[in-house]
Structures are given as C-alpha cells and as structure tokens.
C-alpha positions in Angstrom: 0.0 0.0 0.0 1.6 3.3 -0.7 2.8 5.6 2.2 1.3 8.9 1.9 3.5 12.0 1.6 3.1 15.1 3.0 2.2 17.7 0.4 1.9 21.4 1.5 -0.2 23.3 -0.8 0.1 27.7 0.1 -3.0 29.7 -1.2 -2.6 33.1 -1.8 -4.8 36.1 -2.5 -5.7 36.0 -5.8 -9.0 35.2 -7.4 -7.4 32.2 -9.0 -8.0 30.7 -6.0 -10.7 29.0 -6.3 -9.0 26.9 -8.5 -6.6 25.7 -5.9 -9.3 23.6 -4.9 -8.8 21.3 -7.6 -5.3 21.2 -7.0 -6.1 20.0 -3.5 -8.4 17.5 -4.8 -6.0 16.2 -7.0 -3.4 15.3 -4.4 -5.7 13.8 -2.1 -6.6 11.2 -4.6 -3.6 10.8 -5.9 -3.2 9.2 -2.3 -0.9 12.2 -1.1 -1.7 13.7 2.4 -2.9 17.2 2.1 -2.4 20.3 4.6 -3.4 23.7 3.2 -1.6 26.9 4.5 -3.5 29.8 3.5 -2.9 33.4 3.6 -5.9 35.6 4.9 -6.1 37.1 1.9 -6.5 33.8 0.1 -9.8 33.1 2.5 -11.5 35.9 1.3 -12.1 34.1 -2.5 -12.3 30.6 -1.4 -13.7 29.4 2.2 -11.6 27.5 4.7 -15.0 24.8 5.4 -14.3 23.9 1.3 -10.6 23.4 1.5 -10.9 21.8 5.2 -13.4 19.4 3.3 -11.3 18.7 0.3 -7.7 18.3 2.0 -9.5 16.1 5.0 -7.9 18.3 7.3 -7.1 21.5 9.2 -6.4 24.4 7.4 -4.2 26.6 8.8 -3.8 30.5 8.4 -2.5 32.3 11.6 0.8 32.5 12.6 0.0 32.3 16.0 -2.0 29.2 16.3 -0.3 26.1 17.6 2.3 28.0 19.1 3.3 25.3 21.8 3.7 22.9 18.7 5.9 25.3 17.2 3.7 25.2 13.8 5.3 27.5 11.9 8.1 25.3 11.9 6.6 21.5 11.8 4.5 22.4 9.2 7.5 22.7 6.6 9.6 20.4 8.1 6.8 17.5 7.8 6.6 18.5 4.4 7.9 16.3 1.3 7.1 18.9 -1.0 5.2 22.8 -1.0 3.0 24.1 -3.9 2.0 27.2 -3.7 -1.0 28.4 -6.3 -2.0 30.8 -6.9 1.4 32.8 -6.1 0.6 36.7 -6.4 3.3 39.5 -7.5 2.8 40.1 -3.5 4.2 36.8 -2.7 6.6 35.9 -5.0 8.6 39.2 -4.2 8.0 37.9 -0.4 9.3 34.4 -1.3 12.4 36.0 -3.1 13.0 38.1 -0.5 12.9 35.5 2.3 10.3 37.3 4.4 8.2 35.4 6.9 5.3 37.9 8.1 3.1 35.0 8.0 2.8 31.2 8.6 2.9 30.4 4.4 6.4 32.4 4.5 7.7 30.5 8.0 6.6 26.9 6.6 8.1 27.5 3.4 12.2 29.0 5.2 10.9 26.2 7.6 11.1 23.9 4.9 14.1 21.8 3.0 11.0 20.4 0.3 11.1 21.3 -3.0 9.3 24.3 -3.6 7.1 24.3 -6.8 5.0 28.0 -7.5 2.2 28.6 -10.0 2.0 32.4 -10.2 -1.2 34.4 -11.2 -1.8 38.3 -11.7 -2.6 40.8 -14.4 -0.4 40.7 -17.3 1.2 44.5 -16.5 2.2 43.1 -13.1 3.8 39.9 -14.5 5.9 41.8 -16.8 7.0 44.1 -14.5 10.8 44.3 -13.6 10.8 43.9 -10.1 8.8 40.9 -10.8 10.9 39.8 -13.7 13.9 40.1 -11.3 12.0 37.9 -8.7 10.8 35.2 -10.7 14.6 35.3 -11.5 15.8 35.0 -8.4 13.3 32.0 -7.4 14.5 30.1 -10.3 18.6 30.6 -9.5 17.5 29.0 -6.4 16.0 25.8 -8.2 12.4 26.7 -7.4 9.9 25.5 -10.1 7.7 27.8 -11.9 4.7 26.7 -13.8 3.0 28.9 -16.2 1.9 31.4 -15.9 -0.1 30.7 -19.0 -2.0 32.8 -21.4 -5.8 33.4 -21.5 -8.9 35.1 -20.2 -7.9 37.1 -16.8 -10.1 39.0 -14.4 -12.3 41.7 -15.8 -12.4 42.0 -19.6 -8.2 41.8 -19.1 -6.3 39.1 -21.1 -2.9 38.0 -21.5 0.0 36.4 -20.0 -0.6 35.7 -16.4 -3.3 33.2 -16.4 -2.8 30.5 -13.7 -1.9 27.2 -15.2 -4.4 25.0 -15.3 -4.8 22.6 -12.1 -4.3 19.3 -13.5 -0.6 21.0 -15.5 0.4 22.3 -12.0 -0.5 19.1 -10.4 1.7 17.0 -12.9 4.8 19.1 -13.1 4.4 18.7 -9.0 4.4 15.4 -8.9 7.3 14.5 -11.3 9.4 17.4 -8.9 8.4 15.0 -6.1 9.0 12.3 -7.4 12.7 13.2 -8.9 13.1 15.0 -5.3 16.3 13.9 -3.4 16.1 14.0 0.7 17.1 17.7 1.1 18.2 21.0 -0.1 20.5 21.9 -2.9 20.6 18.2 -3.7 16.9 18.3 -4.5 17.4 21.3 -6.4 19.9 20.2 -8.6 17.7 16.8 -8.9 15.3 18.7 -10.6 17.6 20.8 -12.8 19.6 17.7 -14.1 18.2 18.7 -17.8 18.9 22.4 -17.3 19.3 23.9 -20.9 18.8 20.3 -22.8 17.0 20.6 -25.8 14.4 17.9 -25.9 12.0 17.2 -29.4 9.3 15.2 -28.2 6.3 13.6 -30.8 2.8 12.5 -28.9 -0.5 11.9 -29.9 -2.1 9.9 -32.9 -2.2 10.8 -36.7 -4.7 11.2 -38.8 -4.7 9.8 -42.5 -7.7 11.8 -44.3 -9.9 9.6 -46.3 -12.2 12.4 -47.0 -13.6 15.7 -45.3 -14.4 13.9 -42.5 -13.0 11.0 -42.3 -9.7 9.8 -41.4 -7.6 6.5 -40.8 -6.7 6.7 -36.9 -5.2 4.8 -34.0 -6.4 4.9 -30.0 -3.6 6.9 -29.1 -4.5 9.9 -26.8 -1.2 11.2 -26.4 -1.1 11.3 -22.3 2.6 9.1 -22.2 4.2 12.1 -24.4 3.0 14.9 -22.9 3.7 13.4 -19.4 7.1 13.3 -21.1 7.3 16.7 -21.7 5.8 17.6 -18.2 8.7 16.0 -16.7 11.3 16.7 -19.1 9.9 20.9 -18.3 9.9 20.5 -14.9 13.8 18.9 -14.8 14.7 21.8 -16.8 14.9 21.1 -20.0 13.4 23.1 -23.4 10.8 21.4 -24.2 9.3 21.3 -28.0 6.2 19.3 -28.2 4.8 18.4 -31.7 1.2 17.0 -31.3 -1.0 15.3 -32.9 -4.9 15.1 -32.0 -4.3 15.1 -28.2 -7.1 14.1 -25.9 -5.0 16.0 -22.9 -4.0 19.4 -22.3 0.0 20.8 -22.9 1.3 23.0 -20.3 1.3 26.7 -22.1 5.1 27.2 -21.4 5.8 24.2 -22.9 6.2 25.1 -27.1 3.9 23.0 -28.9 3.8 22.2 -32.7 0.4 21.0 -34.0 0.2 18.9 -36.7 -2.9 16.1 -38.6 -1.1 13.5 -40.6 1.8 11.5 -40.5 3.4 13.6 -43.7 3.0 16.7 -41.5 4.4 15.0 -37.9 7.1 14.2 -40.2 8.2 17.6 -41.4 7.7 19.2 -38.1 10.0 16.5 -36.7 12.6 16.7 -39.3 12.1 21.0 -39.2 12.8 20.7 -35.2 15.6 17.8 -35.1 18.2 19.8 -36.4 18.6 22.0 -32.7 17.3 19.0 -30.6 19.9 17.3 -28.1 17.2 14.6 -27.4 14.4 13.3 -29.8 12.0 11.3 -28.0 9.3 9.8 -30.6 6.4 8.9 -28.4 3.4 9.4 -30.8 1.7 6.8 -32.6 2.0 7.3 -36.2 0.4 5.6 -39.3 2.5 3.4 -41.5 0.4 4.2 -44.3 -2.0 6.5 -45.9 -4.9 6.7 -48.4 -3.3 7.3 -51.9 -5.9 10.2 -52.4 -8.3 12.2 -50.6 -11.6 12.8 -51.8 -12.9 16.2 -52.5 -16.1 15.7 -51.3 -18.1 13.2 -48.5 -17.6 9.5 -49.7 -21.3 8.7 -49.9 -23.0 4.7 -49.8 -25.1 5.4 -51.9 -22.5 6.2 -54.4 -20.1 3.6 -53.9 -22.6 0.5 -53.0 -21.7 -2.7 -50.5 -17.7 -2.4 -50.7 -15.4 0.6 -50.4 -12.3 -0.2 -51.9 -9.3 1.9 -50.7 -5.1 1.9 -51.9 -3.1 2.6 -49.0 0.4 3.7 -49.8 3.1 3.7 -47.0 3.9 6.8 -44.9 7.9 8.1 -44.0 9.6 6.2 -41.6 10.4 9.3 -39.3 12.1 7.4 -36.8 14.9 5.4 -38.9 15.3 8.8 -40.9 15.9 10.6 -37.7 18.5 8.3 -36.2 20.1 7.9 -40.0 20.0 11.7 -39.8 21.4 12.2 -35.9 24.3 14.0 -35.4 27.0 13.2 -32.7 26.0 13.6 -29.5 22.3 13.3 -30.5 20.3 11.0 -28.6 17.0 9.7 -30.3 14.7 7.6 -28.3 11.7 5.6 -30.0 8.6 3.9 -28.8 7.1 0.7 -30.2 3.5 -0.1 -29.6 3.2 -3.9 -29.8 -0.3 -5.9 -29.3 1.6 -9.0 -28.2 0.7 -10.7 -25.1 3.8 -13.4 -24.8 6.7 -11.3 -23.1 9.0 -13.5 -24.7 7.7 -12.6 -28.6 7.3 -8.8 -27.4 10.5 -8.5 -26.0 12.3 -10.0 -30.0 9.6 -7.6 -31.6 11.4 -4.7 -29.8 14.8 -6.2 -30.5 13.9 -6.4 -34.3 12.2 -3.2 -34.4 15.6 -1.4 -32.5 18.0 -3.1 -35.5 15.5 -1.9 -38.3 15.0 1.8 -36.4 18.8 2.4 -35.5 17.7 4.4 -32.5 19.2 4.6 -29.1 16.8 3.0 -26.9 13.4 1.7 -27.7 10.5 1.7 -25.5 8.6 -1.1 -26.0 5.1 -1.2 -24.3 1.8 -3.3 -24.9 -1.5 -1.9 -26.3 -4.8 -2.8 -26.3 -8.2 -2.2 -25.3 -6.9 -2.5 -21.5 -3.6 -1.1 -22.2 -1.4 1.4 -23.3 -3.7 3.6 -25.1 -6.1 6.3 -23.2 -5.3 4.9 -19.9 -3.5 6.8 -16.8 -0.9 3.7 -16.5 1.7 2.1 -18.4 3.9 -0.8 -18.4 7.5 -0.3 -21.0 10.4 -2.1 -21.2 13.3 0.0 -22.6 15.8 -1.3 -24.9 19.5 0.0 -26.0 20.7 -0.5 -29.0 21.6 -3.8 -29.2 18.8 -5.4 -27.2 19.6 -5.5 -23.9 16.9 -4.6 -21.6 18.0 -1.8 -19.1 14.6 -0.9 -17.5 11.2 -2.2 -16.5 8.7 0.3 -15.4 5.1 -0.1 -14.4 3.1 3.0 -13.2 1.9 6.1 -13.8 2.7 7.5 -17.4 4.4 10.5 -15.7 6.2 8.1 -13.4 7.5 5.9 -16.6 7.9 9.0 -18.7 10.7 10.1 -15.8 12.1 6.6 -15.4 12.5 7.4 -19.9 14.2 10.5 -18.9 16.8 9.2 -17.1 18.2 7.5 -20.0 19.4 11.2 -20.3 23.2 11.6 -19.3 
C-alpha cells in the first residue's frame, strides 16, 4: 500500500483561488496527504470549510496558532514537497525576498522540500521588472515555476498571467516529487539535471484523411508524451512538443507544434531535429496513408456494399531521424506492440531497435486495456543492441521520468 506523503499546498490572495481547490483535490486522490496553508487574503475568494473538506484536514492561516507545537516550523519540516497556487506578485517578491510575516512564508524557510510555484496576476504586473527580477531570483535557487499561462484574466483583461491550469500544475508537482532527493541543494539540482537540454518530443495519434471527415486513426491519446514533456519541463529542459490530436492538455510554457497526418508530424520533426539534443518519438503514427483524398463526402449510396481503398506507405520518421542524428544526439523511439507473450514482445522490440537504429526503444503493450487512453503504463526499454536496461510499471508521468533518465 503506498505511504502517503506530505504535500503542503500555500493559497494566496488572488481570485485564482478557487482553482486551488482542484489542486487540493488532485493530491488527495492521488493518495498524497494534504495540509493547506493559507494566507488571509487567500480566504476571502475561497472558504476554509471547502478546502478543510477537500484536504480532510485543518487548514491553517494564523501564525500564531499552535504555538506550543511550534507550527510555523513543523509544518514545513513534515513536508515532502510545497505548492503554492496561486502565487501573487505580492508573494513571489515575499518568497524572493525571504520574508516570513506569516505562517505560508515561515513553513516555506521552515522547509528543506522542493518548492514548486504557480503564479497568477494581471499581465502589467507579470511583466514588470521587479517581478521579472524575482521570478529570477526564485529560479537561481532551483524553485519550479509553472506557467503562468495565457488566456482570459479577471475583468475584460487578457494576456500572460493566467494560472496554469490545475491538472498541469499538479503533474509538473508530482514528477518534482518524485525526482526529489532528501534535502536542499541536492533536491534542487535533482530537478535541474536537464537544465538547458533541448528535448524534441512527438505525442498523440495521426490522422490519414480519407475524405472531409473522415480519417484513418489509432487509439492513441497522447497522455505518455506529454507526461514526457511535463517532466522533461519541470527537470529543466526546453521542451518542443509536436502533437498530434491530443485528448489532454499541454502546459502553455511548454512550445507546442500541432500537426494532422503523418506527412506533416514528419516535417515538423525533421524541421525541429536539427537544434534538438534529445528526440524522443512517443506518438503513434500511421505506417500508411490513403493514396488520395476525396474532394467531397464519400457517400453509400455512391459507392454501394464495398469501399475499396489503396493505401500507400507513410515516411519512416524514426529510422530517418536516427540515419540523420548527429554526434552527441540521442534519439529515443517507442514501439506499440499488441503481443501478449513477453517472450515474442521483448524479439519484436529487438527487431524493431536493429530496423530503427535508435538509441533506446521503448517497448510497451497496447490494447483495449492497455497502453492507449489509460493513466498507467507498463514499458520495457531497450539500447541499441537489445539489452533490456529498465522495467517500469506505473503512472505514465512516473515511466515517462524513469524514460528520462536514459538522459546523461
């Protein structure tokens, strides 16, 4: 049974707020145990009875409560890792300036826990240079930011400075945690190990157009490749995600290419290889296509009991990228196998490595059960001459992390 870990989550005054509820949520069934530390500010948008509710436990605001506990100390040091969301311009310039004028700031410089912040305020405020220079200073100190994003603020405002959504803060959070080493500067440099590594990841399904609306498909919903770039973002890496009919969102601060068809995955691939250090190809893509498209709806009563159609075979974007790598280059390829002997997967990934000439292969079994659309996955990763040098079974952001440590 798993252990629960102690997750701090600080609420601040912003009306993003509300949101953090979800956040909350998410932990608590993630099986994580949840203690909220809000500001007072941050309980005058969302109500402590909700978050007490959610979190299944106290939620604490005032400094002076607990005092012969010494809770503005035990809270942080109980804690395996602190999210704060929404984190205002107020309290980011707080955090950077190592104030403690409440119980989130003495938890937090109470705290050795990796620190993860999702900020929120009006674009003008975000782009200031005092909070430019904060933000900054967060970072050098191997804090993890996510977002802000993009979108629809308060008012009729919009711009950069949109809270990330819950479920992209929640993610990048967890892979922190789960990357985390026992304490300070070691769990910041943990987190950092891909700090300035260019990483090309492919995710999703293609689409092969039969007609205006229809297309040849696969199951694939794209969840294992953007975990990939979740956790590839939040160990520091660049991150270039092209994507191909998602069925799950893409943190905004993570650059995303969108493409149909295998024909365009392969010359957004091929466009972005050149400045990649690592090409991860994690999306699902058809080996072949209709040979034409048809102008207008394919109609039965046109074409009568049979439809007939000539396939012809799509690019091999994979081997062309591993012909095409440069030293130094390290390309990593999935392979999506239906085969339920482990013996006859495992020499369908060995033959599929020789043919590919990647790196490592990640060979995982789909299905109706498996692989495809589901939160779980179970890979066996290959080098390039067959041996086997992981087994991972878990969450997709948990094997997409176990992927990334391939990286050296």
């Amino acid at each position: 049974m798993k252990t629960p870990r102690t997750i701090v989550v600080g609420i601040t005054g912003g009306i993003a707020a509300y949101k953090a509820v979800n956040i909350v949520r998410a932990f608590v069934l993630n099986g994580d145990s949840v203690h909220v530390v809000a500001t007072p500010a941050a309980l005058r948008f969302v109500g402590k009875p909700t978050l007490e509710a959610i979190s299944r436990n106290p939620v604490h605001t005032d400094l002076y409560e607990g005092v012969a506990e010494v809770r503005h100390v035990a809270i942080g040091q109980s804690a395996a890792l602190i999210v704060v969301a929404p984190a205002t311009a107020n309290s980011i310039a707080k955090l950077a300036a190592g104030l403690a004028d409440d119980l989130l700031g003495n938890t937090i410089l109470a705290s050795t826990a990796p620190l993860v912040i999702a900020p929120a305020m009006h674009t003008e405020m975000w782009n200031n240079p005092a909070t430019v220079a904060n933000v900054a200073v967060l970072r050098s100190r191997g804090i993890t930011i996510v977002g802000p994003g993009v979108g629809r603020l308060t008012g009729t405002d919009s711009g950069a400075g949109r809270m990330e959504e819950p479920d992209t803060i929640v993610a990048v959070a967890l892979a922190v945690l789960d990357r985390a080493m026992p304490a300070g500067e070691a769990a910041a440099s943990a987190v950092a190990d891909l700090a300035g590594r260019r990483v090309l990841i492919s995710a999703g399904g293609t689409r092969e157009p039969l007609d205006p609306v229809r297309f040849l498909g696969n199951r694939s919903s794209g969840k294992q490749g953007v975990a990939l770039a979740q956790a590839a973002l939040a160990r520091g890496a660049l991150v270039t995600l092209v994507a191909a009919n998602l069925e799950v969102a893409v943190p905004t601060s993570i650059t995303t290419v969108l493409v149909g068809s295998a024909l365009e995955m392969h010359e957004a691939m091929t466009r972005a290889a050149g400045t990649a250090d690592v090409i991860i190809m994690a999306a699902a893509v058809a080996d072949y296509r209709p040979r034409s498209v048809q102008v207008g709806k394919i109609k039965k009563e046109d074409v009568g009991d049979t439809l007939t159609l000539e396939l012809v075979k799509n690019p091999d974007i994979l081997a062309e990228l591993s012909t095409a790598s440069r030293p130094g280059q390290l390309i990593i390829g999935f392979a999506a196998e239906t085969e339920t002997d482990a013996d006859r997967l495992l020499a369908l990934g060995r033959d599929k490595i020789t043919r590919k000439g990647c790196d490592y292969l990640v060979v995982n079994r789909v299905g109706q059960d498996a692989g495809f659309g589901t939160e779980r996955n179970t890979v066996t990763v290959l080098d390039r001459h067959g041996v086997i040098v992981n087994e991972v079974s878990g969450s997709k952001m948990s094997v997409a992390n176990c992927i990334l440590d391939l990286i050296g």
